[in-house]
C-alpha positions as CSV (number, residue, x, y, z in Angstrom):
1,X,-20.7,93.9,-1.3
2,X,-18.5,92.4,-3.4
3,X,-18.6,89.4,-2.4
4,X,-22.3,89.6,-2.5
5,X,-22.4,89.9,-6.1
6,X,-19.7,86.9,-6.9
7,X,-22.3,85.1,-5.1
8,X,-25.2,86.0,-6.4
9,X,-23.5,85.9,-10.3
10,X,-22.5,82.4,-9.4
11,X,-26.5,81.1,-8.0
12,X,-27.2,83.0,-11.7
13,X,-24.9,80.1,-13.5
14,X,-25.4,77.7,-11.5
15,X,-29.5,78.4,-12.3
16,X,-28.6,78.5,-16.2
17,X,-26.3,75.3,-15.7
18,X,-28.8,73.3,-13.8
19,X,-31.2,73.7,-16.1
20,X,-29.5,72.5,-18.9
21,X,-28.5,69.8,-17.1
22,X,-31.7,68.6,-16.6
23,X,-32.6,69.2,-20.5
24,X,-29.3,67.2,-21.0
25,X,-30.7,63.9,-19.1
26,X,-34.3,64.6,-20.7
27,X,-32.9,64.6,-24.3
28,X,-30.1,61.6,-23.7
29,X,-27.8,63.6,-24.4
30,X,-24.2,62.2,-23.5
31,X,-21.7,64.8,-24.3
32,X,-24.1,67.4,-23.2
33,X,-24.4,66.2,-20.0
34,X,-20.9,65.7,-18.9
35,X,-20.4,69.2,-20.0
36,X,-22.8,70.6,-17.8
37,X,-22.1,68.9,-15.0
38,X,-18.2,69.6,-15.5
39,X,-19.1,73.2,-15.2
40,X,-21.9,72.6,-12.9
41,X,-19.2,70.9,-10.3
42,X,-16.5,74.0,-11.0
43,X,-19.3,76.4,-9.9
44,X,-20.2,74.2,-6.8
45,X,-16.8,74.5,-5.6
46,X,-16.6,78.2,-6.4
47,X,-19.7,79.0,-4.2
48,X,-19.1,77.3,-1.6
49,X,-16.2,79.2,-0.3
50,X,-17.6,82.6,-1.4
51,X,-20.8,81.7,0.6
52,X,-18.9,80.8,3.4
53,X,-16.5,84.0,3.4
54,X,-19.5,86.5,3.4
55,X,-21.1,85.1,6.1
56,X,-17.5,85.6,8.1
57,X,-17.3,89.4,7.0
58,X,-20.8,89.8,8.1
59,X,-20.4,88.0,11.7
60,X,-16.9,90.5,11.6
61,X,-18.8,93.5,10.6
62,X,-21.3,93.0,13.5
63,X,-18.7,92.3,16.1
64,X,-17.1,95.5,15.3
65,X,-20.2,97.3,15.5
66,X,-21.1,95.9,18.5
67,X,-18.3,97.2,20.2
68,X,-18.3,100.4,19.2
69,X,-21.8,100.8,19.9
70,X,-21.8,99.1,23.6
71,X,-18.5,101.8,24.3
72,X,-20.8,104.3,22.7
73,X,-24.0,103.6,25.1
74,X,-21.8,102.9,28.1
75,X,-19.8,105.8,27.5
76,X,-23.4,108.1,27.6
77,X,-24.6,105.8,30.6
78,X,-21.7,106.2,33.2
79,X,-21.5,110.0,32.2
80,X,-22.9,112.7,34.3
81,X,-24.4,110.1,36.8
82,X,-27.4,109.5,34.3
83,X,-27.5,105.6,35.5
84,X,-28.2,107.3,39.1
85,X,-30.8,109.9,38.0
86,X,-32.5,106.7,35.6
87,X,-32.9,104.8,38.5
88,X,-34.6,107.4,40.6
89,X,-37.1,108.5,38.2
90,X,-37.7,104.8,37.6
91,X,-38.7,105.6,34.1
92,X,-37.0,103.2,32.1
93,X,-36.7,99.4,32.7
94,X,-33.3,96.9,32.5
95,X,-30.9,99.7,31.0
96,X,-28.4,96.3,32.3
97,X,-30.5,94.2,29.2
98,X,-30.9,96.9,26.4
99,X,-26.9,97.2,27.0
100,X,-26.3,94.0,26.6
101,X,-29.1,91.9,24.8
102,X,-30.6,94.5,22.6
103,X,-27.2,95.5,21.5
104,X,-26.6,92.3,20.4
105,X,-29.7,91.7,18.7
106,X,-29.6,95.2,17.2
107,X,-25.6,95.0,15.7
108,X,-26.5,91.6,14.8
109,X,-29.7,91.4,13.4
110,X,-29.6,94.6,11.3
111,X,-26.5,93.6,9.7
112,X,-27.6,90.1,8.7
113,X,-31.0,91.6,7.0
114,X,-29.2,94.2,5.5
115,X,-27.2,91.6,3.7
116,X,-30.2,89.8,3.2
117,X,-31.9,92.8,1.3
118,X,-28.6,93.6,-0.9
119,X,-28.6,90.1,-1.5
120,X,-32.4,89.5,-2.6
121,X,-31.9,93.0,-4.8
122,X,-29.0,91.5,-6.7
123,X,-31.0,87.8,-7.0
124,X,-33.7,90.1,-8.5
125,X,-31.1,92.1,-11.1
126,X,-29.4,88.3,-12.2
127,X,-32.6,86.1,-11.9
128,X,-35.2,88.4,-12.9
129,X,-33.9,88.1,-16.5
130,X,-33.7,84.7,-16.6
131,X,-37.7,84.3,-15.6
132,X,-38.5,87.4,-17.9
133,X,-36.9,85.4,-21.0
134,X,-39.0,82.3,-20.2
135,X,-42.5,83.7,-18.9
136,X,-43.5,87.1,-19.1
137,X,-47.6,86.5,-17.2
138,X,-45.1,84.3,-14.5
139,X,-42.9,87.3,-13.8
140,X,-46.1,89.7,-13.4
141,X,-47.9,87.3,-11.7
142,X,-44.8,87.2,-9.2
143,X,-44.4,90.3,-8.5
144,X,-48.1,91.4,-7.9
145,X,-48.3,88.2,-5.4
146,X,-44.9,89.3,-3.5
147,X,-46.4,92.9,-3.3
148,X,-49.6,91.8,-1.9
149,X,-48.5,89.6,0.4
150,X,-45.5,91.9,1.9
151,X,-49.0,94.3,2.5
152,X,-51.1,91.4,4.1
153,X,-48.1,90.6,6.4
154,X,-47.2,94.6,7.3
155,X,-50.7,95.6,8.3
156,X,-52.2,92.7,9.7
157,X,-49.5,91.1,11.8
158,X,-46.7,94.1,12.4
159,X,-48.1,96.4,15.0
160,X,-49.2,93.5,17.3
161,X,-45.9,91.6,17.4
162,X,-44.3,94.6,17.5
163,X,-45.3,95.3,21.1
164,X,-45.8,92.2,22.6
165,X,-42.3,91.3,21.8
166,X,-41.0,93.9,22.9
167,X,-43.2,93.1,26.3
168,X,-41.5,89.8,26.5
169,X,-37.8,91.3,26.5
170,X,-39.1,93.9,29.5
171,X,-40.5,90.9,31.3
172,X,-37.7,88.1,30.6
173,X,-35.5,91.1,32.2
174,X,-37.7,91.1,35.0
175,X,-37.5,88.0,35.8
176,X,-33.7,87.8,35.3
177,X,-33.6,90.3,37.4
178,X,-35.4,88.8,40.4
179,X,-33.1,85.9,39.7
180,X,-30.0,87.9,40.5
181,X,-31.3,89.7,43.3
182,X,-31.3,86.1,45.2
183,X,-28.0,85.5,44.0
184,X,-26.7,89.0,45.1
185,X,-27.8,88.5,48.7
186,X,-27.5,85.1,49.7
187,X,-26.5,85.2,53.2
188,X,-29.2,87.9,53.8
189,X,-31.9,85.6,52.3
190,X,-30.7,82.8,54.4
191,X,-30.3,84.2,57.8
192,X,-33.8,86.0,57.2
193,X,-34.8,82.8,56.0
194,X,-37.2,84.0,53.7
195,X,-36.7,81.2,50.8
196,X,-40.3,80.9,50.5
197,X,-41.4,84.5,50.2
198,X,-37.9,84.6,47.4
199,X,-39.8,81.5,45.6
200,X,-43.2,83.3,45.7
201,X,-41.7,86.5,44.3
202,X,-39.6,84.9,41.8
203,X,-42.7,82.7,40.2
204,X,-44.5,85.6,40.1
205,X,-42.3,87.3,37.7
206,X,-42.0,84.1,35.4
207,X,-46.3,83.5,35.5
208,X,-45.7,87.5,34.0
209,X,-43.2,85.8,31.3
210,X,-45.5,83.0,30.8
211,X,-48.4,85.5,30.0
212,X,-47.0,87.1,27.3
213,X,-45.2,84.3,25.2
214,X,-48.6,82.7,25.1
215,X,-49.9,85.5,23.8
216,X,-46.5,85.5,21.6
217,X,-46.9,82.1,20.3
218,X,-50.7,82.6,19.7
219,X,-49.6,85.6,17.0
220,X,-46.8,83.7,15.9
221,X,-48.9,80.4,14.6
222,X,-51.3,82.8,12.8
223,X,-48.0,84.6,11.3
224,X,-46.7,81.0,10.4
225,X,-49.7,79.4,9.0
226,X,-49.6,83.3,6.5
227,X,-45.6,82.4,5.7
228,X,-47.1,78.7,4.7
229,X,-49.4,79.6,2.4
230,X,-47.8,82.6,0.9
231,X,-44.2,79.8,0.3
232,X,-45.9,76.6,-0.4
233,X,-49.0,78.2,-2.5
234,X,-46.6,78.9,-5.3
235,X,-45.2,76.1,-6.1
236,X,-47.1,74.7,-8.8
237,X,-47.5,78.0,-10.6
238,X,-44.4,77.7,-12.8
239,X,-45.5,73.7,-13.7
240,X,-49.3,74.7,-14.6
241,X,-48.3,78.2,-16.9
242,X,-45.6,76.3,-18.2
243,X,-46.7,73.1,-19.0
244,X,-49.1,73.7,-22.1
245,X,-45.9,75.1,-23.5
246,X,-43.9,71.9,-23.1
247,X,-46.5,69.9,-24.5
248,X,-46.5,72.1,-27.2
249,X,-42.6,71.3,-28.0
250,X,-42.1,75.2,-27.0
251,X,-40.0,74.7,-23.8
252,X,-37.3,71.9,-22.8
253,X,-38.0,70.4,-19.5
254,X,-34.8,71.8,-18.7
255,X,-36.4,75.9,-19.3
256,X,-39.5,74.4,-17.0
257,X,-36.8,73.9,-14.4
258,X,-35.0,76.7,-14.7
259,X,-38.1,78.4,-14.1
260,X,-39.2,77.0,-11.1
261,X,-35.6,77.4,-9.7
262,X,-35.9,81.1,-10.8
263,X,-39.4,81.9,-9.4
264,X,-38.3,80.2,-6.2
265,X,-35.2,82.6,-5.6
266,X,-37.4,85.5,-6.9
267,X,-40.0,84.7,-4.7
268,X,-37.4,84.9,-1.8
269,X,-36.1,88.3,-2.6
270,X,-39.2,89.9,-3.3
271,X,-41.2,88.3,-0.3
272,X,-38.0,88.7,2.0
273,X,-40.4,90.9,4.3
274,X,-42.7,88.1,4.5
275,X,-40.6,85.6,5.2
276,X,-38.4,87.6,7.5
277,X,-41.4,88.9,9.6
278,X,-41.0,87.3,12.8
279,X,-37.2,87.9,12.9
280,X,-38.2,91.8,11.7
281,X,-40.3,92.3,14.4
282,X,-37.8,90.7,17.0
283,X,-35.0,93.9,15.6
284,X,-37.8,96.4,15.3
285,X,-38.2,95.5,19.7
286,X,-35.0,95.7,20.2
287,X,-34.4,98.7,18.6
288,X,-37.1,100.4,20.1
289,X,-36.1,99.6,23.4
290,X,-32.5,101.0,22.1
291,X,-33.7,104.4,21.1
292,X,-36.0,104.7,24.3
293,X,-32.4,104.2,26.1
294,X,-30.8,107.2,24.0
295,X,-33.7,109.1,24.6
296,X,-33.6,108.8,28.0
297,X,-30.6,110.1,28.0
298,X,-30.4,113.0,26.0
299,X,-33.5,113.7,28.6
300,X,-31.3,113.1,31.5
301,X,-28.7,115.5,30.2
302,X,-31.7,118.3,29.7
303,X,-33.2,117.8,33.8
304,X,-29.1,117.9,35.1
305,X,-29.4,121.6,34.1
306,X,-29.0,122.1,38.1
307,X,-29.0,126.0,39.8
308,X,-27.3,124.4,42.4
309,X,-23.6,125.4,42.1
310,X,-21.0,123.8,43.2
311,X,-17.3,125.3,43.9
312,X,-13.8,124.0,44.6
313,X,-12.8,125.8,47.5
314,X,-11.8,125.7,51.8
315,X,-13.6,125.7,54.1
316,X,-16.6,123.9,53.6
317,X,-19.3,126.1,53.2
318,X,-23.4,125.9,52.4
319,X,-24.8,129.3,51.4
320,X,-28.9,129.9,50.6
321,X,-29.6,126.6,50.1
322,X,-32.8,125.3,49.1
323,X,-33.8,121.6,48.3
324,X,-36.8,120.3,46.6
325,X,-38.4,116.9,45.6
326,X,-37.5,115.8,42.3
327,X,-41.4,116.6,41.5
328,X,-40.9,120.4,42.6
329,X,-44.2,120.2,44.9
330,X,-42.1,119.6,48.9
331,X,-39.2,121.5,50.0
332,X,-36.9,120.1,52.0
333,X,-34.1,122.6,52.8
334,X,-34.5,126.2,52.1
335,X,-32.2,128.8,52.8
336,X,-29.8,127.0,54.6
337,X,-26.2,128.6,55.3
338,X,-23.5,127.1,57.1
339,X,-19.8,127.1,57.3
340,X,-17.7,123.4,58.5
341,X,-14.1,124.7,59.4
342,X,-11.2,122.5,59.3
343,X,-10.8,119.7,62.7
344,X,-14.4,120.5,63.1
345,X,-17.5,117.8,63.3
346,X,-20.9,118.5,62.3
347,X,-23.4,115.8,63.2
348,X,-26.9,116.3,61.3
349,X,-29.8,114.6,62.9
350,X,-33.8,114.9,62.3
351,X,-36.4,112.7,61.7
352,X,-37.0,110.4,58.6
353,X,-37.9,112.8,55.3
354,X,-36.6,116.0,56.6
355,X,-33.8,116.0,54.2
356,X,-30.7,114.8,55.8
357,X,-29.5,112.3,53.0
358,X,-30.8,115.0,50.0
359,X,-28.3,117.6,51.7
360,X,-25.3,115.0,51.4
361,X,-26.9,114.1,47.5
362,X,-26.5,117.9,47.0
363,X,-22.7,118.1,48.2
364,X,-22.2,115.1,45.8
365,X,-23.8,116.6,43.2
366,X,-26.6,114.1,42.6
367,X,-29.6,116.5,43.4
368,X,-30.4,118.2,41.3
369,X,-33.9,120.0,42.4
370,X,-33.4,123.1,44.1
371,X,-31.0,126.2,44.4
372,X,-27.8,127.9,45.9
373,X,-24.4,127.4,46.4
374,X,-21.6,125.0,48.0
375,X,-18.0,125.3,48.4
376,X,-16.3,122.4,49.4
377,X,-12.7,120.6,48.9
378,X,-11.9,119.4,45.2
379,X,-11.0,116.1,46.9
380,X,-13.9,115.3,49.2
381,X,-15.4,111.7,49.7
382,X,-18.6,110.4,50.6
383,X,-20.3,106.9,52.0
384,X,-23.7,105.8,50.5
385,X,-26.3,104.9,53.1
386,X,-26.3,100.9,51.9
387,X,-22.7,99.7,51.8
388,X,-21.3,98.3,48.2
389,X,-18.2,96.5,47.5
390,X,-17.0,96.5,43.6
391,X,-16.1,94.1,42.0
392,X,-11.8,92.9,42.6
393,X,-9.4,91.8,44.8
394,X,-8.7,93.7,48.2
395,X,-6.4,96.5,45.8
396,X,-9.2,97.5,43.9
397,X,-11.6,97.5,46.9
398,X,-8.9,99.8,48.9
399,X,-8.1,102.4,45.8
400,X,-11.6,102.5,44.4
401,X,-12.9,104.4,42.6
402,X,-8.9,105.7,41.7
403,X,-7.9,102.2,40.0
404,X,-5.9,103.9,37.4
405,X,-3.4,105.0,39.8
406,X,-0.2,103.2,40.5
407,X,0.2,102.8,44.6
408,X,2.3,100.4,45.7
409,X,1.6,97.3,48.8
C-alpha cells in the first residue's frame, strides 16, 4: 500500500509539473521551462522504479496466495475420498481445471483489481483536487457520467457474460479433457483402431467450444463498442468547458492541460468497473466455479455421515449388512453376515448388478449407502476393478501408496 501511494503522489506531481511545462513553452518562457523539466525528468526517474516494484510485490503476493490456496483446496479434495464420491455423483465438472486454472485466475486476478481499486481511490484523493481547483461543473459532470455508466455496464452486460463465461471454462475443460483421454490410452486406441470414432468425439467437444465463444465474442463487441464510447466520448469535454475561459485570459494553456490529464486519470478510477468489465466478469467465473468446488465439498463431508461401521480387528468378519444405491431406492445386500478366518479363500460370484464390487466398496470404506458392521485387519489391501499405475519409477510403483517410507533395493 505503500508503495501505492508513492506512486500515486508522484502521477500527482508529475500532473502539476506537466502542466506547467506546457504553460512554460506557451508563454516562452526560458528559465521556467528548464525548471520544470529539471523536476519533471527527477520525477520520471523516480516513478519508474516505484511502478515497476509494485507490480513485483503484486505478482509475489499472488504467487503466495496461490500456493496456499491450491494446498488448501487439495488438501479438502484428497481428504476423506471426496474426489471418489465427486466423481460418482457426477455433480460437478473438471475439479482437475478449477484446481488449477481457476486458481490461477482467481489468486491472480483478484489481487491485480484490488490494487487497481486502491490505486484508482488514491488517484481520486490526489487528482480530484487538482480538477476541483480548476473546474468545479467538469468535476460534477465527471462524476455523474462515471456513475451512470458503471450502472449501464452492471445491468445491461453483467449477468449475461457472467454465465456464458463461465460456460466456456466448463466446455474448454471438456474438450481438454477428451484431448487427454487419447493421450492416456494410446495403445488401446490404436490396437482398437478407433482413430476415427477418437476424431469424431473430439470435434464434437470443440464445435461445443466453438458455440459458446461465438456467443462470447457476440457480447463482447457490444461490451467494447459501450467501453468506446463511454473512454473516447469524453475527450473533448475538458477543451469545450474550458476553452471560453482561456480566451478570456482566465486559464493558462498549461491549467487546460492539466485538466485534461486530470479528467483522464479521474475518469479511470471512477469508471474502473467500466473499463475493467470484461476482465471482472472473467474473475466473477472463475470464482464461481471455485466456490461451487468448496461447496461441493463441505456437501461431500455432510453425505460421508455413513452407519456403516468399520472396525480394526481379526478375523474378518461382515455382521447385518445392508447395501443400498447411492439414490436409497435398490438394495443390494441386506443382512449379510459372514466370518473369513485366517488361510481361508472366499470366492464371491453373481451376476452383473447384484452387488459384488459395492460389498468390496463397503470394506474400503467408499460406500457409503447402507448399514451394519465390518471388522477387518488395520492393514488390509484392495485391487480396483480397472488396473492404475501412478505416476514414478518402478520404487514408487512397488511401495505405493506408502512412498514416505524408507525400504531399501
Amino acid at each position: 500500500m505503500s508503495l501505492l501511494l508513492i506512486q500515486t503522489g508522484l502521477q500527482v506531481v508529475f500532473l502539476i509539473y506537466g502542466g506547467e511545462l506546457t504553460s512554460a513553452l506557451a508563454a516562452q518562457d526560458a528559465e521556467r521551462f528548464y525548471q520544470a523539466i529539471t523536476i519533471f525528468l527527477v520525477i520520471l526517474l523516480v516513478g519508474i522504479p516505484f511502478a515497476s516494484l509494485s507490480g513485483y510485490v503484486r505478482d509475489k503476493l499472488g504467487l503466495f496466495w496461490r500456493i496456499w490456496l491450491t494446498h488448501h483446496y487439495l488438501d479438502r479434495y484428497l481428504a476423506d475420498n471426496k474426489f471418489y464420491q465427486l466423481r460418482l455423483k457426477g455433480q460437478l465438472d473438471n475439479p482437475d481445471q478449477r484446481l488449477e486454472e481457476d486458481i490461477r485466475v482467481v489468486t491472480q486476478e483478484s489481487l491485480r483489481f484490488f490494487t487497481l481499486l486502491l490505486t484508482s481511490g488514491f488517484q481520486l484523493l490526489g487528482v480530484a483536487g487538482v480538477l476541483w481547483s480548476i473546474s468545479l461543473p467538469l468535476t460534477v459532470f465527471l462524476v455523474i457520467y462515471s456513475i451512470v455508466g458503471t450502472a449501464i455496464a452492471a445491468l445491461g452486460f453483467g449477468r449475461p457474460l457472467l454465465g456464458i463465461n463461465e460456460e466456456q471454462l466448463k466446455r474448454e475443460a471438456d474438450f481438454r479433457y477428451s484431448l487427454a483421454h487419447i493421450r492416456e490410452h494410446p495403445e488401446a486406441i490404436a490396437l482398437y483402431q478407433g482413430e476415427s470414432q477418437e476424431l469424431a468425439q473430439s470435434l464434437q467437444q470443440f464445435r461445443q467450444v466453438l458455440q459458446n465463444f461465438f456467443r462470447l465474442i457476440r457480447w463482447q463487441l457490444g461490451l467494447n463498442l459501450f467501453q468506446n464510447h463511454y473512454r473516447y466520448a469524453t475527450f473533448v469535454i475538458p477543451g469545450i468547458v474550458l476553452a471560453p475561459r482561456l480566451f478570456a485570459g482566465d486559464l493558462e494553456i498549461g491549467d487546460v492541460t492539466q485538466a485534461g490529464a486530470a479528467f483522464s486519470l479521474m475518469l479511470g478510477a471512477l469508471g474502473l468497473i467500466v473499463l475493467q468489465f470484461q476482465q471482472l466478469t472473467n474473475l466473477g467465473a472463475s470464482t464461481q466455479r471455485l466456490t461451487q468446488l468448496a461447496s461441493s465439498f463441505s456437501q461431500a463431508t455432510t453425505t460421508n455421515q455413513s452407519q456403516i461401521s468399520i472396525k480394526s480387528g481379526t478375523p474378518l468378519a461382515i455382521m447385518q449388512l445392508t447395501l443400498t444405491t447411492p439414490d436409497t431406492t435398490k438394495v443390494l445386500v441386506r443382512d449379510l453376515s459372514l466370518t473369513v478366518s485366517p488361510q481361508e479363500n472366499l470366492l464371491i460370484t453373481g451376476p452383473s448388478g447384484v452387488g459384488k464390487s459395492s460389498l468390496l466398496r463397503a470394506m474400503a470404506g467408499l460406500w457409503q449407502t447402507g448399514s451394519g458392521t465390518i471388522i477387518q485387519p488395520q492393514s488390509i489391501a484392495f485391487l480396483p476393478q480397472r488396473p492404475y499405475l501412478p505416476a514414478g519409477g518402478l520404487r514408487q510403483q512397488v511401495q505405493y501408496p506408502r512412498l514416505s517410507e524408507n525400504t531399501s533395493d
